[in-house]
N, C-alpha and C positions, 0 to 999 in steps of 0.2 A: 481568197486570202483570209487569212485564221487573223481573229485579234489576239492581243495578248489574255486577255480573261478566259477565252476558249480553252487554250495552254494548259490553264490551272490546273489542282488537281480541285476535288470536291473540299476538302480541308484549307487547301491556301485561297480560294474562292473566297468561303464563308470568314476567313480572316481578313482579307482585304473589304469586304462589305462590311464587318463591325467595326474594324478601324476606319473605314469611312462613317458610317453613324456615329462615332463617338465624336468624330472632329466637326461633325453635324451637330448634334446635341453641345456641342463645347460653344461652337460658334453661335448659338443660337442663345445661351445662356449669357454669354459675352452681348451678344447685342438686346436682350434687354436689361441688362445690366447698365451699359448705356443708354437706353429710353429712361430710365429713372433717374439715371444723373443729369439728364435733360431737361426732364420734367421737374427735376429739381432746381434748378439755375434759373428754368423761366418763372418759379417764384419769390428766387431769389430777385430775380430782376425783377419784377413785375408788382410783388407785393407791397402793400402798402404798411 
């Protein structure tokens, strides 16, 4: 049984793999974007 990436052509391949890295690279930018707002709150909380 063929998956569907098999299917592909070589162009619609290479475009489903960068529009998957980019929502990689998106999400990844996102979460430490949140580690810093984190990192920021615990000094808010914590500092003196």
């Amino acid at each position: 049984m063929e998956t569907a990436q098999e299917n592909l052509s070589k162009e619609d391949f290479l475009k489903v793999i960068s529009s998957r890295y980019e929502k990689i690279k998106s999400l990844s930018q996102e979460r430490d974007y949140q580690k810093v707002q984190v990192e920021i709150l615990k000094r808010m909380q914590f500092s003196q």
